[in-house]
Every structure is written in structure tokens, then in C-alpha cells.
C-alpha positions in Angstrom: 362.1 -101.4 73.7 360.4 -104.2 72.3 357.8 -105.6 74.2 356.0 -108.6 73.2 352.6 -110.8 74.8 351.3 -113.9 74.9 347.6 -114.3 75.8 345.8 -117.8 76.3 342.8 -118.4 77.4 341.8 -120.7 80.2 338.6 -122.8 78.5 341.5 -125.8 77.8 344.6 -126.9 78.1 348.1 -125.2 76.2 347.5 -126.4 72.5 350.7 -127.1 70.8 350.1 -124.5 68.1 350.2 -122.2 70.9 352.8 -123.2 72.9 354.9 -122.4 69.3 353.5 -118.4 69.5 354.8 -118.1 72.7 358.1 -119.8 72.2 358.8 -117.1 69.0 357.4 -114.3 70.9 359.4 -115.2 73.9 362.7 -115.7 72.1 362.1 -112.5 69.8 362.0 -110.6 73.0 364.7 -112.3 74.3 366.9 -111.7 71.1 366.3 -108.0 71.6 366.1 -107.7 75.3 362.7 -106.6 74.9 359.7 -107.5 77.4 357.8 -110.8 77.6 354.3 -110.7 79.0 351.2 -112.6 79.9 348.0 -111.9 79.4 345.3 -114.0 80.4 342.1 -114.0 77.9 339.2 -115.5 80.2 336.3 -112.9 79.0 334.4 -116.2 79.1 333.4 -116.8 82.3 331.9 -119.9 81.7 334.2 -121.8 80.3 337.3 -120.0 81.9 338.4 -122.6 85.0 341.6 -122.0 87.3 342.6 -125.5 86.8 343.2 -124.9 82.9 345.0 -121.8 84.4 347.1 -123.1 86.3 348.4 -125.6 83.8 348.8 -123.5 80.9 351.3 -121.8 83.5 353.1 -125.0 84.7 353.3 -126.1 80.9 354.8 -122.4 79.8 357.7 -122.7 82.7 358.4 -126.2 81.6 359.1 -125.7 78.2 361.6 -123.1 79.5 359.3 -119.9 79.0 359.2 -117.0 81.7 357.7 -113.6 81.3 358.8 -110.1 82.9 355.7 -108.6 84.6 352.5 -110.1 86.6 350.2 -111.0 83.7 346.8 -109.7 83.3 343.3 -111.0 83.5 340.7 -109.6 80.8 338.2 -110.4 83.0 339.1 -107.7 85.5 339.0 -104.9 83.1 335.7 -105.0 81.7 334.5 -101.7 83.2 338.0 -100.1 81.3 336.5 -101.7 77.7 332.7 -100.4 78.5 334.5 -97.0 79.1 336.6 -97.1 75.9 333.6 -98.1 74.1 331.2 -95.1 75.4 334.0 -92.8 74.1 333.8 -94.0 70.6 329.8 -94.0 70.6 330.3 -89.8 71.9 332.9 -90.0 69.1 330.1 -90.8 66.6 332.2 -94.0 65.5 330.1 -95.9 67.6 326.5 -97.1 68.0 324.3 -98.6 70.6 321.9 -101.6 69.8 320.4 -102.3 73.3 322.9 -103.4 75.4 325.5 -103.8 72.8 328.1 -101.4 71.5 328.8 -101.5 67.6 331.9 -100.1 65.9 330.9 -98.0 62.6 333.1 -99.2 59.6 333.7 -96.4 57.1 333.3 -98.3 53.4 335.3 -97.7 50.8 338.6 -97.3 52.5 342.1 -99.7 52.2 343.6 -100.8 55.2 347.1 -101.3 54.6 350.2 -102.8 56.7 353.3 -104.5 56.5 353.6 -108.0 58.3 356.8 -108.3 59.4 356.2 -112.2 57.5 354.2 -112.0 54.9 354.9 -108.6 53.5 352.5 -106.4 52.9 349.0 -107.2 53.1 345.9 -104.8 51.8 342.3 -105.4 52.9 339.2 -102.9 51.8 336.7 -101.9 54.4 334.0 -102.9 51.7 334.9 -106.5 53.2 334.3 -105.8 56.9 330.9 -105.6 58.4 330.2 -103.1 61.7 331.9 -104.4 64.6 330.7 -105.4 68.0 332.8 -103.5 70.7 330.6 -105.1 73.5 328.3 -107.2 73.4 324.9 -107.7 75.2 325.8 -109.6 78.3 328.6 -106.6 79.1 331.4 -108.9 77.9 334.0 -107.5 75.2 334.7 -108.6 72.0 337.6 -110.2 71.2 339.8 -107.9 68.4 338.0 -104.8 70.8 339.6 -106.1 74.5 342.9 -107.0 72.5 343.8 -103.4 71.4 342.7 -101.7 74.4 345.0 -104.2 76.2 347.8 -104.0 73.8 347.8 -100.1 74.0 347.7 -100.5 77.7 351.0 -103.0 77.9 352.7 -101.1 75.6 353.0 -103.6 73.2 354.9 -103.2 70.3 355.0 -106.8 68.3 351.9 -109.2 67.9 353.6 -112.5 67.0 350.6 -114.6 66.5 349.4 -117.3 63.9 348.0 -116.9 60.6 344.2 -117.5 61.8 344.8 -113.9 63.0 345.0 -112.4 59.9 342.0 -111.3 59.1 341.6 -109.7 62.7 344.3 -107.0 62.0 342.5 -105.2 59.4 339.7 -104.7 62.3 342.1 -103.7 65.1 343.7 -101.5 63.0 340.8 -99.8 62.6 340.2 -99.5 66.3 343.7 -98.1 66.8 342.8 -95.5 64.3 339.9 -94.6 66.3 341.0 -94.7 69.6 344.2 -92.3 68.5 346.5 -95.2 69.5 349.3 -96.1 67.3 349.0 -99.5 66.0 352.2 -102.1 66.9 354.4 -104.6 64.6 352.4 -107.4 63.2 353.4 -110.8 61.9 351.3 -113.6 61.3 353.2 -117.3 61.9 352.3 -120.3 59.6 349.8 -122.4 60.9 350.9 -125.7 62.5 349.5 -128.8 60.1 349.1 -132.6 59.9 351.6 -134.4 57.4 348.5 -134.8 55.9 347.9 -131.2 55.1 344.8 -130.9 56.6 344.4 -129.1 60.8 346.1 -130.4 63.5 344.1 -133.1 65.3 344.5 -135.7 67.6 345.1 -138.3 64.4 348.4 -136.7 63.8 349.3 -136.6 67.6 348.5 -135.0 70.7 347.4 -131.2 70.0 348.1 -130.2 74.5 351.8 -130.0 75.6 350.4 -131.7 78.5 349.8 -135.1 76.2 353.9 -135.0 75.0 354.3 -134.4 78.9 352.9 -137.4 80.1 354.2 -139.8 77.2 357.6 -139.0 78.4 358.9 -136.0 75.7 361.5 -133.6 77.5 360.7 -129.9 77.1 364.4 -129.3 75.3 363.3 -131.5 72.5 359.6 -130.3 72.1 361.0 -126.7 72.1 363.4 -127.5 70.0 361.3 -128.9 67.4 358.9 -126.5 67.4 361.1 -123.9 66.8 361.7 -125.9 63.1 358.0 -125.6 62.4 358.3 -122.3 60.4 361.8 -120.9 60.9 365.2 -122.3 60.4 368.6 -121.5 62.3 370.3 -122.1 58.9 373.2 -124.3 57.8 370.8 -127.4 57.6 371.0 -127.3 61.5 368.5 -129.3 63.4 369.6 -129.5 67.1 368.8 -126.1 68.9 368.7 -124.7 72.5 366.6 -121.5 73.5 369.6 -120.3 74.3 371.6 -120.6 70.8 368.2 -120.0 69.5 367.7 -116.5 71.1 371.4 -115.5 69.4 370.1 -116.3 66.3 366.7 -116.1 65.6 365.4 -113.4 62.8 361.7 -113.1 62.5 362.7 -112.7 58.4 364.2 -116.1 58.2 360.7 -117.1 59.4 358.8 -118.9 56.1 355.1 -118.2 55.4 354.4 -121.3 54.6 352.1 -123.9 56.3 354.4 -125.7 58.8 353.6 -129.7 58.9 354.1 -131.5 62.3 355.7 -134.7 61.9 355.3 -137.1 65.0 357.7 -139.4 64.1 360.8 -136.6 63.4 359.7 -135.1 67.0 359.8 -138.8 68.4 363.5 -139.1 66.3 364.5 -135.7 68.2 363.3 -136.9 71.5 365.5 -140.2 71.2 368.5 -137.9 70.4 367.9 -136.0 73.7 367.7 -138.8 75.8 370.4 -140.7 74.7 372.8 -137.5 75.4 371.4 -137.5 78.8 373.4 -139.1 82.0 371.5 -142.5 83.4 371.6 -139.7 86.6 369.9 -136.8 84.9 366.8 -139.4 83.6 366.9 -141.3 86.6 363.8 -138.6 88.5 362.3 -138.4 85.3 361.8 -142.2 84.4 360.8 -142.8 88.2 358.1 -140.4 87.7 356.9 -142.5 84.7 357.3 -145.8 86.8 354.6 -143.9 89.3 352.8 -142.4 86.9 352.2 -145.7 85.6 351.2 -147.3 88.8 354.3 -149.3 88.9 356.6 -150.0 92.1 359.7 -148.0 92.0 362.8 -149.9 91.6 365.9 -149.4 93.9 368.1 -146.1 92.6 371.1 -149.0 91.4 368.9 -151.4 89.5 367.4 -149.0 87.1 370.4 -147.0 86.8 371.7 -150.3 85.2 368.7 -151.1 82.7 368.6 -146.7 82.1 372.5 -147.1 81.0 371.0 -150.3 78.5 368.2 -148.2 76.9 368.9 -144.7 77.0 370.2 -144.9 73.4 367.1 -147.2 72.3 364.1 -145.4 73.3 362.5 -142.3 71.5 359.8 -141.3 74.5 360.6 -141.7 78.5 357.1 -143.8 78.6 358.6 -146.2 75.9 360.9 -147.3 78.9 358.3 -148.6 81.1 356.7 -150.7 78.1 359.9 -152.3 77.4 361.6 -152.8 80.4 359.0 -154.4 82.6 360.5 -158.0 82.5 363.8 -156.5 84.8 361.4 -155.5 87.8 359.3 -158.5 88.1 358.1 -161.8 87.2 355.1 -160.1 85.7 355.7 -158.7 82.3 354.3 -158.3 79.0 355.3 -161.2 76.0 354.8 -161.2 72.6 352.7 -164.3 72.0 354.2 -164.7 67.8 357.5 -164.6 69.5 357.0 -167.0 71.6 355.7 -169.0 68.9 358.1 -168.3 66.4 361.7 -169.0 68.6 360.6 -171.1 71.6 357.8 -173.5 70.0 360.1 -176.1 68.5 361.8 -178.8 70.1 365.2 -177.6 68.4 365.0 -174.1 70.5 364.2 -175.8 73.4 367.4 -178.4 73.5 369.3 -175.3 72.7 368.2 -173.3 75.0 368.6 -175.8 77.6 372.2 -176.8 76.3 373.3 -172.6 76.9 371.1 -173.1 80.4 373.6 -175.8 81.6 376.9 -174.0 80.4 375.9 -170.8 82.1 376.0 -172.8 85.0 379.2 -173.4 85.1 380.3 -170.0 84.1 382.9 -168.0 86.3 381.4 -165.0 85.9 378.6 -163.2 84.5 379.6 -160.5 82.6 378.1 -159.7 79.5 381.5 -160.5 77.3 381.7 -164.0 79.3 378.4 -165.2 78.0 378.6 -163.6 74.3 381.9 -166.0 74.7 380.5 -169.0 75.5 377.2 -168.1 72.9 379.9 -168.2 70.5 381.5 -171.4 71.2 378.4 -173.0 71.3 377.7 -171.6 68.1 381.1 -172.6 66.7 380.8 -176.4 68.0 377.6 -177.0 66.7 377.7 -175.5 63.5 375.1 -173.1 64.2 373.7 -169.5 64.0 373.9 -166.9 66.2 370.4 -166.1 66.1 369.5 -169.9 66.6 371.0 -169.0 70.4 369.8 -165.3 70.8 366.6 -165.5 69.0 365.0 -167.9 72.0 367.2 -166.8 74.8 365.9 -163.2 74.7 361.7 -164.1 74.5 362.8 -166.4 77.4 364.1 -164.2 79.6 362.3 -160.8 78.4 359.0 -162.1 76.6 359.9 -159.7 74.0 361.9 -160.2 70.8 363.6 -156.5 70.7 365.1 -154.6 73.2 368.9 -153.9 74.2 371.8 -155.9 73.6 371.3 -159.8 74.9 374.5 -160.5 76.9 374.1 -157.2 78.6 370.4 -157.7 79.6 371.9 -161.3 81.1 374.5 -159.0 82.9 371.7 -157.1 84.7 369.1 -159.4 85.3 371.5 -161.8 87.0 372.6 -165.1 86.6 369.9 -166.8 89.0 367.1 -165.2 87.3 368.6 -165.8 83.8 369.0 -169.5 84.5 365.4 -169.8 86.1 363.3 -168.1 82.9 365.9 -170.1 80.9 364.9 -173.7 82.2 360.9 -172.7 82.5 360.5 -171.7 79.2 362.5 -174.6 77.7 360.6 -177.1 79.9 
């Protein structure tokens, strides 16, 4: 049975890099009905905090990702590693120095193993200096607490990145000498700027919980994150966990550098949320609202301005920014458009002529006004954008945003007419 871990560690929150090893290790278990578990890495008692904990874990179930078993803390077992450690120094393939245990490396030798991504990979002991096992203070160290926990959970894949790579050379060599027998391993592209150089906050944010807060749904981070390396073939780029667990082969996986592209996760977003229902982003936009330290509109009223800028918007925060002049007087304007459509005394006679023919209109539906836009257009010999240019800074202070007629539709005729006259005055 395969059986498959991911271990963070507490000191931060979940990078994104990370939050990619767990996805692949959690659908590779999934594709085989293997065993996903957690283990949680806080030897270091210092920087290790519950709070980091305990977001990590909220971040992990809202991408989708479960595990099978009650995880693991390392820092519970460190009497088990001290134990394991005196073994190997009665074995003679260990040492004492003070406190500390070392691991003896035997020079000379070829370690040897095929990564189930980049082939295989040879390493000769002359290149690996003795080991710490334990170190001073009684903590472990790391590569020595892995394979003792590994061994322990029965692990029989490490899915991790490629920064690992030179650690499995070292564990294998514990393995060896603790008569355990060494799992799978495969070593996963790192994650990179477009830029080519590590990922940092300039390309991005580097914590899920950064995409979480700017309004990214979990489908479309998981889904582009399980692009960054591997490919479900046929040039497809829209994937569930679910089609992805069907499908996924850890030999279609490249092992290449995999470049993070904001702006293609931001394109991916936008696809998700316009596929949604105005109900289904209705909690999640009013959580944005709060989050902002906005006033919650009523349920009806932003269902309305959702249904106008579901398909326009590429991050749930984007809807606060652009939407503000439908919930209040109060709103954000773009001075050069102001400038550019409402400055002259030609904008403001037209704005003021389609003022006074709304008046009169019977209703207010968004193909009754494009209608009398038009006429006006027609009678005066003008362009569209000589009407609709001014008309939308006047009632939305912005110059972009969703269709006109339809915003007049929503925000109402009185309130229309009012921003209409002011900014003409």
C-alpha cells in the first residue's frame, strides 16, 4: 500500500512551494488508494508556535487536502531519536562529541538510487562530511528525525522538492545503518519567479494565506499549482483534484524548474469565478466586504452588482475596489478621468441633455436607456463614447467597470439622475 507524508513545520505560515508537495503527495496517494499523512516538524521549540499550526491546518483543508491518520509531532519523540542514536554509537557507526551524537561516513563508497523524477542519481560518500544524529541541546537533526519517522509511518514515497536532493544520499545512509529499507524517492522541481531567480514576495505572495485574503478560491490555486511541474496532457489547463487524482502519473512530472506566473493564476482565478452562481460567491464576497471593514450590503443588492462583475474580475478582493460607488456616496474616482470626460463644457451639456431624457423615461431598464443613448447619439451626430465616456465617471468615478446601461439598471434611476446633474453642474 502506498503510503505517503507531508511534514511542515510550524516556525511560519504554509509557503506556496509547499502547499504544491502536499497537493502531489496527496493526490499520488489518492490515485493509488494509498495513505496520506501528517507530520508535524516542530524540533524547534523556539520558533515552533501553535498559531502557525493551526493555520498551516486550516490552509491544507481549504485547498481541498485531508490526511488518513492523526499526524505526528517530532517534538514528542525525541527520547525515541536519542535511543536510535545510542544504538548506532554501540554499533560503532556512531560517535559522541560531548553532548552531541555524530554519524560515521564510510569514504569511498557510491550511493546510488533511482528518483522516481529524475532518474537515477549517484553521489560518493567522499562528498559527505560525518553527520550530526543529535545535537548538543538534545534536539535531532533534521535528515536523522526524518528516517526514524519515516520508518516508523511506514512510508513508502518521499514526494518532496528538489532542495531535498542532496539529503537523500545522507538518509540513505542512515537507512542502511539502522537495517531499515529505504522508501521511493522523487525530488519535484522547485517553484520559481518568471524571472528565474527564488520565489519571493516580488513575484507574488509566497503563504497560501496571502492568495486567501486577496480573494483566490482554493479550486483555482490548486488547480494551478498542479501545472507547475506536471501536465494532465492534451494541452489541458482546467483541472479538479478529482479528475486530477484519475490521471495523475508521477512520470509525466518534468524536472524542470517550474516558473509561477501571477498573472496566468490571476487569468485562472477569473475563469473560476465567472463559472460560479452570483449565490455560490455571494458568502465569499461578503466575507471580503467585512474583511475590508466595509458595511454589508442587503443579500438582493449585491446579488445584482455580483451577476454584473462576476465575469469581469480576476480576484474576489478586485470586487470591493471596483464596486464601491453601488453601496455608497463614498467611493473611490479616478481624478484623470474625471479630467479627461467631465472637464469640458461639451461633456457637461451632454450629460445634462441624457440627465433630462432619463427623466422622462418609462422605465429603467438597461435596453431602455442604451435606446435613448442611441437616439441621442443619432440626432446629434455624435459618438457613442461622447455619451458613455462622461456618464460612467459621473455615476461610478471610474472609467472601467461593467457594462453602462446595466450599472444605470442597478443603481437606480434616482441615484443615476442625482450623480448625473452634480457632476455636470
Amino acid at each position: 500500500m502506498v503510503r505517503v507524508r507531508f511534514a511542515p513545520s510550524p516556525t511560519g505560515y504554509l509557503h506556496i512551494g509547499s502547499a504544491r508537495t502536499a497537493l502531489f503527495n496527496w493526490v499520488y496517494a489518492r490515485h493509488y488508494g494509498g495513505a496520506f499523512i501528517l507530520r508535524v516538524e516542530d524540533t524547534d521549540k523556539v520558533r515552533s508556535e501553535k498559531r502557525f499550526l493551526d493555520e498551516i491546518v486550516t490552509d491544507l483543508k481549504w485547498l481541498g487536502i485531508d490526511w488518513d491518520e492523526e499526524p505526528i509531532h517530532q517534538s514528542q519523540r525525541f527520547e525515541i531519536y536519542r535511543q536510535a542514536a545510542e544504538g548506532l554509537v554501540k554499533a560503532g557507526k556512531a560517535y559522541r562529541e560531548g553532548e552531541a551524537y555524530i554519524f560515521r561516513i564510510e569514504k569511498g563508497r557510491t550511493i546510488t538510487f533511482n528518483d522516481m523524477i529524475h532518474g537515477e542519481v549517484s553521489v560518493n560518500t567522499d562528498d559527505i562530511k560525518d553527520q550530526v544524529l543529535i545535537k548538543s541541546d538534545g534536539s535531532p537533526a533534521y535528515n536523522f528525525c526524518c528516517v526514524i519517522d519515516d520508518a516508523y509511518l511506514k512510508i513508502t514515497h518521499i514526494i518532496r522538492g528538489d532542495d531535498h536532493l542532496s539529503n537523500t544520499p545522507k538518509q540513505i545512509l542512515f537507512y542502511e545503518a539502522l537495517g531499515l529499507t529505504a522508501p521511493q524517492f522523487g525530488h519535484m522541481p522547485l517553484i520559481m519567479g518568471q524571472d528565474g531567480a527564488k520565489l519571493s514576495k516580488r513575484h507574488g505572495g509566497t503563504a497560501v494565506e496571502e492568495y486567501k485574503k486577496e480573494g483566490f478560491l482554493p479550486e483555482a490555486l490548486v488547480n494551478y499549482l498542479l501545472l507547475l511541474g506536471w501536465s494532465p496532457g492534451n494541452d489541458r489547463e482546467v483541472i479538479g483534484l478529482a479528475d486530477a487524482v484519475k490521471l495523475f502519473d508521477i512520470k509525466n512530472m518534468k524536472g524542470v524548474q517550474a516558473k509561477f506566473d501571477l498573472q496566468k493564476l490571476r487569468w485562472m482565478n477569473g475563469e473560476y469565478i465567472a463559472a460560479k452562481s452570483a449565490e455560490e460567491l455571494l458568502p465569499l464576497i461578503k466575507k471580503q466586504i467585512a474583511d475590508a471593514g466595509k458595511e454589508i450590503p442587503p443579500d438582493q443588492r449585491l446579488l445584482d452588482v455580483i451577476k454584473l462583475y462576476k465575469v469581469r474580475i480576476k480576484t474576489l478582493a478586485e470586487f470591493v475596489q471596483s464596486t464601491d460607488h453601488f453601496f455608497g456616496d463614498v467611493y473611490s474616482v479616478e481624478e484623470k478621468g474625471v479630467e479627461k470626460h467631465l472637464s469640458s463644457p461639451e461633456s457637461k451639456a451632454i450629460l445634462r441633455d441624457f440627465a433630462a431624457r432619463l427623466e422622462t423615461a418609462a422605465d429603467f431598464s438597461h435596453a431602455t436607456l442604451e435606446g435613448i443613448c442611441r437616439a441621442i447619439v443619432e440626432e446629434k451626430a455624435l459618438k457613442a463614447g461622447q455619451i458613455i465616456h462622461p456618464t460612467r465617471v459621473a455615476i461610478s468615478g471610474k472609467t472601467t467597470g461593467a457594462g453602462l446601461f446595466e450599472m444605470m439598471e442597478v443603481l437606480g434611476k434616482e441615484k443615476v439622475l442625482e450623480r448625473m446633474r452634480k457632476a455636470a453642474a
